[in-house]
Every structure is written in C-alpha cells, then in structure tokens.
PyMOL Python script that loads the backbone (N, CA, C, O; Angstrom):
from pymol import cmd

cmd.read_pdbstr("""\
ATOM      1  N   UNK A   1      31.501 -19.282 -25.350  1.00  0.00           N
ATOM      2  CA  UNK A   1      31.652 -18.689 -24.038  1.00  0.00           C
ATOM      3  C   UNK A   1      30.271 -18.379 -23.481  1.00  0.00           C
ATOM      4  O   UNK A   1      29.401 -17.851 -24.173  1.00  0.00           O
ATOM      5  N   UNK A   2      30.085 -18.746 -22.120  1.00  0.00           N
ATOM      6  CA  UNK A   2      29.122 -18.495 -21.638  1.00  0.00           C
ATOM      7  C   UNK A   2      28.975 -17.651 -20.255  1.00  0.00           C
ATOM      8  O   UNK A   2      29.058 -18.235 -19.174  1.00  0.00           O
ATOM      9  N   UNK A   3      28.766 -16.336 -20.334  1.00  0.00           N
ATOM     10  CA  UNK A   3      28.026 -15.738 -21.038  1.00  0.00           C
ATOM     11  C   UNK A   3      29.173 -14.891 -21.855  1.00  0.00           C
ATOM     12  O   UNK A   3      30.145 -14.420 -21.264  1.00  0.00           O
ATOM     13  N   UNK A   4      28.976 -14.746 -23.227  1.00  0.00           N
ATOM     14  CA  UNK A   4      29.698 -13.839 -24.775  1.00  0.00           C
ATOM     15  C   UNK A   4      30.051 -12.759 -23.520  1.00  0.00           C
ATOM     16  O   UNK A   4      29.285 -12.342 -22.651  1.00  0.00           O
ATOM     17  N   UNK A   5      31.421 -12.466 -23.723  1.00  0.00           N
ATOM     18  CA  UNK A   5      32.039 -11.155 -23.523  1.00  0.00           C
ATOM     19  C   UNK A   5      31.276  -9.861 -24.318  1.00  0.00           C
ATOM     20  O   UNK A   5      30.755  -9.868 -25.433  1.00  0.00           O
ATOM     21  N   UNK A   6      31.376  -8.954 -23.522  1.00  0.00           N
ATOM     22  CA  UNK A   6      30.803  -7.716 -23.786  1.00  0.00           C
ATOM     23  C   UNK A   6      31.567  -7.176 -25.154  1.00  0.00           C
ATOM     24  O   UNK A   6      32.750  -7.431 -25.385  1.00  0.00           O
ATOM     25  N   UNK A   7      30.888  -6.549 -25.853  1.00  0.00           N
ATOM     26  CA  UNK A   7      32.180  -6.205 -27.289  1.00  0.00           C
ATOM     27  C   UNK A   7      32.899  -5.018 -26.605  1.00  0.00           C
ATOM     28  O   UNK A   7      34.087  -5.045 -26.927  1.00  0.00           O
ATOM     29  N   UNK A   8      32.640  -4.079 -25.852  1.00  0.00           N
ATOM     30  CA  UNK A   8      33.768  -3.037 -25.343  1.00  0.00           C
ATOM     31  C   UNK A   8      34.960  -3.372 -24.738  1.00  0.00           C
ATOM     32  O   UNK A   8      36.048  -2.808 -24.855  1.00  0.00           O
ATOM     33  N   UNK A   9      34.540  -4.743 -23.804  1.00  0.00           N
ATOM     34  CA  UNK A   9      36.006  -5.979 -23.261  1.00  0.00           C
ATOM     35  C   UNK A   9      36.552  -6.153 -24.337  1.00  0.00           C
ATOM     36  O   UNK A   9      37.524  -5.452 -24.617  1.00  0.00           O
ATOM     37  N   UNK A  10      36.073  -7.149 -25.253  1.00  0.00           N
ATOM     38  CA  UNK A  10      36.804  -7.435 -26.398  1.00  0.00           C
ATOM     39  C   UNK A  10      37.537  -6.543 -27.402  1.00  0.00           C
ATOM     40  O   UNK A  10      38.517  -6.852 -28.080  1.00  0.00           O
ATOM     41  N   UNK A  11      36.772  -5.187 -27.367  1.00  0.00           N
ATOM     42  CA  UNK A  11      37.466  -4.025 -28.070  1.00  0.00           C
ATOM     43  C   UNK A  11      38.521  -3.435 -27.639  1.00  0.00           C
ATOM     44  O   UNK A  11      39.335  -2.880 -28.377  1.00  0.00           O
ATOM     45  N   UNK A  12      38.639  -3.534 -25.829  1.00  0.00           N
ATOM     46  CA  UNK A  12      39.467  -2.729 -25.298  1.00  0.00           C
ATOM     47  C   UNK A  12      40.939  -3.636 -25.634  1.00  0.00           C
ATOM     48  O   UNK A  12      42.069  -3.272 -25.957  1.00  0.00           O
ATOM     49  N   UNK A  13      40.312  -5.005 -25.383  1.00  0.00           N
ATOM     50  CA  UNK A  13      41.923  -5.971 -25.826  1.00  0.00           C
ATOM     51  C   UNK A  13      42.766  -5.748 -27.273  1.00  0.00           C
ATOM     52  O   UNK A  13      43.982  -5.870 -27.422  1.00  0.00           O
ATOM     53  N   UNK A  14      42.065  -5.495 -27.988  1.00  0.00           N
ATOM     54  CA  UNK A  14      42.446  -5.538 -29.158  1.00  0.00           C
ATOM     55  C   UNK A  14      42.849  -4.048 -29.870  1.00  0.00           C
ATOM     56  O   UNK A  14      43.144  -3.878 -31.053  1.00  0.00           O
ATOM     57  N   UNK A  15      42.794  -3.281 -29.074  1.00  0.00           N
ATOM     58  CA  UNK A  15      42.746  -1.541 -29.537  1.00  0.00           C
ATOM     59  C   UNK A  15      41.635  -1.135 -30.507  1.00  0.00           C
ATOM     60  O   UNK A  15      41.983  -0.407 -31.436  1.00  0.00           O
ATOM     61  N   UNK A  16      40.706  -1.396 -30.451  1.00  0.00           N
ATOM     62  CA  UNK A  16      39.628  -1.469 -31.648  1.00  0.00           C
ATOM     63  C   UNK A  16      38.606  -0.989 -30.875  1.00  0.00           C
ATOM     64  O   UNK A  16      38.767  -1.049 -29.656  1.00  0.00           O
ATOM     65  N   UNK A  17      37.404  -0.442 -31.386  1.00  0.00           N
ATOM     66  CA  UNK A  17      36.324   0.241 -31.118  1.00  0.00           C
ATOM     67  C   UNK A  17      35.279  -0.746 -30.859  1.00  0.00           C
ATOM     68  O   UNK A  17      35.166  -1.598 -31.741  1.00  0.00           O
ATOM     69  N   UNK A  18      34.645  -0.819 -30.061  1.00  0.00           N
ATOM     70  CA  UNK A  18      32.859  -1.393 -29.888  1.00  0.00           C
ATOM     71  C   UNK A  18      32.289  -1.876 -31.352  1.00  0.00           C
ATOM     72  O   UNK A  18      32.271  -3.024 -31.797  1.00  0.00           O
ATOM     73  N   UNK A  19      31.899  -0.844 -31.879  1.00  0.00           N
ATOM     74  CA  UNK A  19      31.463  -0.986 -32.836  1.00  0.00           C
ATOM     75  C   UNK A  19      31.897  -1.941 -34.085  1.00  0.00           C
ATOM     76  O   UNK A  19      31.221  -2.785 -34.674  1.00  0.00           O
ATOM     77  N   UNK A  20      33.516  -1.451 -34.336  1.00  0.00           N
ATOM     78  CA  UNK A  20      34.122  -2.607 -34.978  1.00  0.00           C
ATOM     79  C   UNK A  20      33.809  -4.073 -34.335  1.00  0.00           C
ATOM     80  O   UNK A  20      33.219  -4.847 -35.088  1.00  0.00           O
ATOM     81  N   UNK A  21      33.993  -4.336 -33.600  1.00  0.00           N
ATOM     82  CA  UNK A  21      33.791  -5.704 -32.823  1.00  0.00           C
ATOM     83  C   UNK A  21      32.413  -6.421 -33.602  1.00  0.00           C
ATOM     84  O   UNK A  21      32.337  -7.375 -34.376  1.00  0.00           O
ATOM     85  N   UNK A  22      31.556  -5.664 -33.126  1.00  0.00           N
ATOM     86  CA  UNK A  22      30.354  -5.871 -32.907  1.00  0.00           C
ATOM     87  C   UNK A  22      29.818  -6.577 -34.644  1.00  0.00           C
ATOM     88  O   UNK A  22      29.050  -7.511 -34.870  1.00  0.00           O
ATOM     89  N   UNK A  23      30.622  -5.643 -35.677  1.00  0.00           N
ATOM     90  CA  UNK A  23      30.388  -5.408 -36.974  1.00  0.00           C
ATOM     91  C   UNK A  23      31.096  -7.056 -37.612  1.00  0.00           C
ATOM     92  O   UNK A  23      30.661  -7.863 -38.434  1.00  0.00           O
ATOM     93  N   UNK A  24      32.428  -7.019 -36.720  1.00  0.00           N
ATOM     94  CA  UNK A  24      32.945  -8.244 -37.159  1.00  0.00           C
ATOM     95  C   UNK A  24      32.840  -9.528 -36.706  1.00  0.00           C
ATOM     96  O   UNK A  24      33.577 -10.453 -37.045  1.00  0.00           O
ATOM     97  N   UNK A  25      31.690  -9.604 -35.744  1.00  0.00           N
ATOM     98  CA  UNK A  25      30.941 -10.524 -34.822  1.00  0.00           C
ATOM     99  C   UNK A  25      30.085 -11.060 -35.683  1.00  0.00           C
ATOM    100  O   UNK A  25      29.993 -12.214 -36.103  1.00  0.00           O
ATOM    101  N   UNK A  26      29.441 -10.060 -35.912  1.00  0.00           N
ATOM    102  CA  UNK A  26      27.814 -10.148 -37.031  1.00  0.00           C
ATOM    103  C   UNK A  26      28.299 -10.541 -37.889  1.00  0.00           C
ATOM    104  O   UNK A  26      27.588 -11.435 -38.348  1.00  0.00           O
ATOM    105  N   UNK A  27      29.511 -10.357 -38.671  1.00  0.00           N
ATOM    106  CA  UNK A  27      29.835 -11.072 -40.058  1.00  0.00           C
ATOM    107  C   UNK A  27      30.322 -12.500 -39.992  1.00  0.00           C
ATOM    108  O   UNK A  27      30.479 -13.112 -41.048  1.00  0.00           O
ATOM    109  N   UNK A  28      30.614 -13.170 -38.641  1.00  0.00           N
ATOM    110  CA  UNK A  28      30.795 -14.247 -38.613  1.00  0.00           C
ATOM    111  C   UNK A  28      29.601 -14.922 -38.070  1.00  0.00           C
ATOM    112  O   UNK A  28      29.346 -16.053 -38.483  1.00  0.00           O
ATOM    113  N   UNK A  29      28.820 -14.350 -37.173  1.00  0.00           N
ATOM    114  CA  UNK A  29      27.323 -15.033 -37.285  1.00  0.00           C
ATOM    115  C   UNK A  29      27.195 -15.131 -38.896  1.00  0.00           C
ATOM    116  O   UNK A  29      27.574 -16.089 -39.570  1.00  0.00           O
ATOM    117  N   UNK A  30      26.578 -13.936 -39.385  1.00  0.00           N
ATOM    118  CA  UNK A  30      25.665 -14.706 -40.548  1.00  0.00           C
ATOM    119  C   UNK A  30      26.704 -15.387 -41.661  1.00  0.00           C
ATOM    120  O   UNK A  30      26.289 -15.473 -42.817  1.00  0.00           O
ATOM    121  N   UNK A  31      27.878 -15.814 -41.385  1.00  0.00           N
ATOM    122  CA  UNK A  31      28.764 -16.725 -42.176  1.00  0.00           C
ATOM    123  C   UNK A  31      28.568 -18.158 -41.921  1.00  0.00           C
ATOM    124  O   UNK A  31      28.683 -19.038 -42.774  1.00  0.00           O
ATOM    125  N   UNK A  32      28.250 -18.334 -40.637  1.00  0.00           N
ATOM    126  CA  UNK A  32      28.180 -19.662 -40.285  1.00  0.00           C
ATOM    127  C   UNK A  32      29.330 -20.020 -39.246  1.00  0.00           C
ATOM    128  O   UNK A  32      29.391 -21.188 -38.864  1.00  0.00           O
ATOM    129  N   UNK A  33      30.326 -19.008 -38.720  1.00  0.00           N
ATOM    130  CA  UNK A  33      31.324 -19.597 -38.157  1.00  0.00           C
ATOM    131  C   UNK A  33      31.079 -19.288 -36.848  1.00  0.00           C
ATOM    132  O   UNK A  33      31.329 -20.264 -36.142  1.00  0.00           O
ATOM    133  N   UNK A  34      30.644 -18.217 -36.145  1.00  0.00           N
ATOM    134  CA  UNK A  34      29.710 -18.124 -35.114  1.00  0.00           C
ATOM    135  C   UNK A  34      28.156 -18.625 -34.643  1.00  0.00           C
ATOM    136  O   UNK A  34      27.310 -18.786 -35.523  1.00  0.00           O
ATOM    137  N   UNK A  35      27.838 -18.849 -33.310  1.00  0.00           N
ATOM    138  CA  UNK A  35      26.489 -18.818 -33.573  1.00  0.00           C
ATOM    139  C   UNK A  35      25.958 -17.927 -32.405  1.00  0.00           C
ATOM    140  O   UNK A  35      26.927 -17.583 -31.729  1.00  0.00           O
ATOM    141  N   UNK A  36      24.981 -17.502 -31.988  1.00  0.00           N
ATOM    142  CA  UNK A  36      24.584 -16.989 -30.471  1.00  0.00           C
ATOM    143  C   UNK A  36      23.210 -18.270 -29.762  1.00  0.00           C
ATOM    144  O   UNK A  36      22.201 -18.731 -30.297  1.00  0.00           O
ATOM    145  N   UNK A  37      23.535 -18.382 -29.017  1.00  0.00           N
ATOM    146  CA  UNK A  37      22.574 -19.195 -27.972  1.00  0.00           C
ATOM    147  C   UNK A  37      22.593 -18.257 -26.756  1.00  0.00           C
ATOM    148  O   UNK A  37      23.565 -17.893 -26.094  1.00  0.00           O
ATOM    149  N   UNK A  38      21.119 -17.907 -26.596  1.00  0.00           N
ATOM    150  CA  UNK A  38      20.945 -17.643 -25.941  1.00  0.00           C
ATOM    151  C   UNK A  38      22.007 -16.269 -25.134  1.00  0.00           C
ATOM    152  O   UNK A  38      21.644 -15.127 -25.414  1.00  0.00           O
ATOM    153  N   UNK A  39      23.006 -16.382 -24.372  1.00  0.00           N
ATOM    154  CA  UNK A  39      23.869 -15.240 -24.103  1.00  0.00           C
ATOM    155  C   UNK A  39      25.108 -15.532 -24.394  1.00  0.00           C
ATOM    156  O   UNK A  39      26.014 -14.701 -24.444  1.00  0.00           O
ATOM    157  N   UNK A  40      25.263 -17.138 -24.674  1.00  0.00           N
ATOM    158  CA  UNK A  40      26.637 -17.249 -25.291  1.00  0.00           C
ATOM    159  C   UNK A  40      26.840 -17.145 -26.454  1.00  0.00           C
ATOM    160  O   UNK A  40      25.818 -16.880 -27.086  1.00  0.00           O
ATOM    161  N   UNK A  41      28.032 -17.268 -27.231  1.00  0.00           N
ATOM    162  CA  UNK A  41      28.604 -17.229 -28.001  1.00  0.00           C
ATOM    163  C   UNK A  41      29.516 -18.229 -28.246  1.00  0.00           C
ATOM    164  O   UNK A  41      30.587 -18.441 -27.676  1.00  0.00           O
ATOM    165  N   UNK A  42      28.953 -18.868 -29.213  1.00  0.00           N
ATOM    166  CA  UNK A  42      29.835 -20.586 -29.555  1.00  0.00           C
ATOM    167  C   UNK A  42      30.271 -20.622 -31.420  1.00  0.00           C
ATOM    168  O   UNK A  42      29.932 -19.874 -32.337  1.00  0.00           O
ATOM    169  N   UNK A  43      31.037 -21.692 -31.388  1.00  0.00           N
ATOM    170  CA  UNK A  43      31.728 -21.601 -32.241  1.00  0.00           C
ATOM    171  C   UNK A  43      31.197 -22.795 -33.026  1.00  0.00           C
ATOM    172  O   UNK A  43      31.055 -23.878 -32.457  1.00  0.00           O
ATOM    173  N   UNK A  44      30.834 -22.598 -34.592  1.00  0.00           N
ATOM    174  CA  UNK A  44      29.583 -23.243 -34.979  1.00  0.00           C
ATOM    175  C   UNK A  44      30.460 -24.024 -35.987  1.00  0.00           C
ATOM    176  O   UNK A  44      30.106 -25.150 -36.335  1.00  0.00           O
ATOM    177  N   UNK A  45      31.956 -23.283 -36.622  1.00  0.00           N
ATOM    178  CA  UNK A  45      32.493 -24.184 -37.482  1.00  0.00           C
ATOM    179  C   UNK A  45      33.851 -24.178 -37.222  1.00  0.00           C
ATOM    180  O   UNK A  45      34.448 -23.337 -37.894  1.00  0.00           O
ATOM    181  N   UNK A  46      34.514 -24.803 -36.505  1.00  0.00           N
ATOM    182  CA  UNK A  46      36.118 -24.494 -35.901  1.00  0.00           C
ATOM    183  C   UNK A  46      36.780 -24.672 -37.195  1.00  0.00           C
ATOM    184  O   UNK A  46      37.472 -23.813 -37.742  1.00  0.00           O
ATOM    185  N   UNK A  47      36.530 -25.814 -37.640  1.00  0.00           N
ATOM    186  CA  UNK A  47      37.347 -25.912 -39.055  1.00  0.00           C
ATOM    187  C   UNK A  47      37.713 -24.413 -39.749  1.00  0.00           C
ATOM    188  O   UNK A  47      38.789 -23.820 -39.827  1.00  0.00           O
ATOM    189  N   UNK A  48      36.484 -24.088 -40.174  1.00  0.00           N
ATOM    190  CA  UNK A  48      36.261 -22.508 -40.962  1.00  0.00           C
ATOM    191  C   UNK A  48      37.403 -21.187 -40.522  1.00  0.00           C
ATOM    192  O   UNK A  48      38.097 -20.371 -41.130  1.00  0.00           O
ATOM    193  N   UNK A  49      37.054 -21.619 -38.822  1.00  0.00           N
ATOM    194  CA  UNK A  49      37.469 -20.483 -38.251  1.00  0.00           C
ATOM    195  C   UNK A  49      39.147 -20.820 -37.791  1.00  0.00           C
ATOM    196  O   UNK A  49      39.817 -19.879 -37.363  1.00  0.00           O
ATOM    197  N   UNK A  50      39.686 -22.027 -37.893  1.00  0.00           N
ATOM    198  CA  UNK A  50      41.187 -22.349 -38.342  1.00  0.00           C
ATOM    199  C   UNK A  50      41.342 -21.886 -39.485  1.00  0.00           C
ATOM    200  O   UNK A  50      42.066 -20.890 -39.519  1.00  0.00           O
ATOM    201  N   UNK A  51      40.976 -22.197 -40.347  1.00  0.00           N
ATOM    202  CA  UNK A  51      41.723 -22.092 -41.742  1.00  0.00           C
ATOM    203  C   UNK A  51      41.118 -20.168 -42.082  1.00  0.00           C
ATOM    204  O   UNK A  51      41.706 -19.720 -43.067  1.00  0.00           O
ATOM    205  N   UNK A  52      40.460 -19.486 -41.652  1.00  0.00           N
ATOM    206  CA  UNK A  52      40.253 -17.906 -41.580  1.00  0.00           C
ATOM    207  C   UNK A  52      41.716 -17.345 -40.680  1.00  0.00           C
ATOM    208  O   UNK A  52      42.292 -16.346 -41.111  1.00  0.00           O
ATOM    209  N   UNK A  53      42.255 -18.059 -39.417  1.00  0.00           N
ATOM    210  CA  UNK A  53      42.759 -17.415 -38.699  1.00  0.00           C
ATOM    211  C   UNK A  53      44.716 -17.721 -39.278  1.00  0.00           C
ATOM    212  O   UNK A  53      45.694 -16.973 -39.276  1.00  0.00           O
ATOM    213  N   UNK A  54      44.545 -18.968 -39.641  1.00  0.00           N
ATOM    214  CA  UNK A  54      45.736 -19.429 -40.936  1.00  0.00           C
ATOM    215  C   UNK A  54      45.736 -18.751 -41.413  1.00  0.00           C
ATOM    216  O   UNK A  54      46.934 -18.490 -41.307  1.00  0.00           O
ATOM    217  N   UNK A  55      45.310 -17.909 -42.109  1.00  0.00           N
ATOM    218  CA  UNK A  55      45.361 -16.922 -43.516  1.00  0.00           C
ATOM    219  C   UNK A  55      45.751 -15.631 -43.059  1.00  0.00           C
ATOM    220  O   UNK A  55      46.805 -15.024 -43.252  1.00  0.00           O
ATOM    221  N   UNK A  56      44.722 -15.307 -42.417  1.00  0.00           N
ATOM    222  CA  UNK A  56      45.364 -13.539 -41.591  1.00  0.00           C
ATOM    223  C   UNK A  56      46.332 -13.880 -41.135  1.00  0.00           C
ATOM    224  O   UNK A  56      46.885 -12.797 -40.948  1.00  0.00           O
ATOM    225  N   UNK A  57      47.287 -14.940 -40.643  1.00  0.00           N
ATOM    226  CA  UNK A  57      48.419 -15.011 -40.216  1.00  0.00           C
ATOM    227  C   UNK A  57      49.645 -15.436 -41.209  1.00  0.00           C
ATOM    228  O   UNK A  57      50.785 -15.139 -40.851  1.00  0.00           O
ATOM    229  N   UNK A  58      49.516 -15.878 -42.006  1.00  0.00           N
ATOM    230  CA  UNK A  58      50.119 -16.216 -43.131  1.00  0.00           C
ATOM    231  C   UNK A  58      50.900 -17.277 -43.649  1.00  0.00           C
ATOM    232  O   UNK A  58      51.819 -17.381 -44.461  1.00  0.00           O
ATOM    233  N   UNK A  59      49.879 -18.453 -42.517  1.00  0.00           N
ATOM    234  CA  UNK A  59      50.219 -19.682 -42.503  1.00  0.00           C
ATOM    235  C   UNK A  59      50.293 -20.315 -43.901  1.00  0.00           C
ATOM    236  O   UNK A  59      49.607 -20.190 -44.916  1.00  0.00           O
ATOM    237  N   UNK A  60      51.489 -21.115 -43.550  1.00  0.00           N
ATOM    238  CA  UNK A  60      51.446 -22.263 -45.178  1.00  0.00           C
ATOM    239  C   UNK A  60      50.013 -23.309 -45.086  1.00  0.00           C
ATOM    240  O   UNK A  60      49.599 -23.788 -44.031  1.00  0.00           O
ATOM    241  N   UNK A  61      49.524 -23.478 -46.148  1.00  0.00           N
ATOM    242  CA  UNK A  61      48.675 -24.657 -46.354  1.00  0.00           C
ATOM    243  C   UNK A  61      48.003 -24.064 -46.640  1.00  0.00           C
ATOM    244  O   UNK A  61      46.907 -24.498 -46.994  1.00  0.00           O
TER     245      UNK A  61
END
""", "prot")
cmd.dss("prot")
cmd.show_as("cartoon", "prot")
cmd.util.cbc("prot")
cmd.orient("prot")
C-alpha cells in the first residue's frame, strides 16, 4: 500500500491498540513477510503470508 496506513487506522479496525499493531508489523518486517519502501508497505512473501493467515484460521493443508 502506498502510502502504509497509519497503525492507529489499522488499530481502530481491528479493536487493538497502536502499539500492538505497530509491534506486529515489526515482527513481520524483520521475518521477511513485510517490507517498507519508502512510505509504503508491500508484501515481500505472499506465499509466507497465505500459509501464516491459513493457520490462524484453521485451514486444512
């Protein structure tokens, strides 16, 4: 996304705090599944971040 949503937008959607956001942002930057350019925010391994979002959901496979 260009330009990355603010983490308080993104917090307010989700009932979650700024901070949380922010915390679980950073853990997918330095994972590899995020990246930052510049003011966006792009998605560095979709694969990764399917098969992460499969799981919290409790997809088969």
């Amino acid at each position: 996304m260009d330009p990355a949503p603010k983490h308080a937008a993104l917090a307010s959607q989700i009932s979650t705090n700024r901070e949380q956001v922010t915390r679980e942002l950073n853990v997918l930057v330095r994972g590899g599944v995020l990246r930052k350019d510049d003011k966006a925010l792009l998605v560095a391994d979709v694969a990764r971040l399917e098969r992460m979002v499969s799981q919290v959901r409790g997809d088969a496979g």
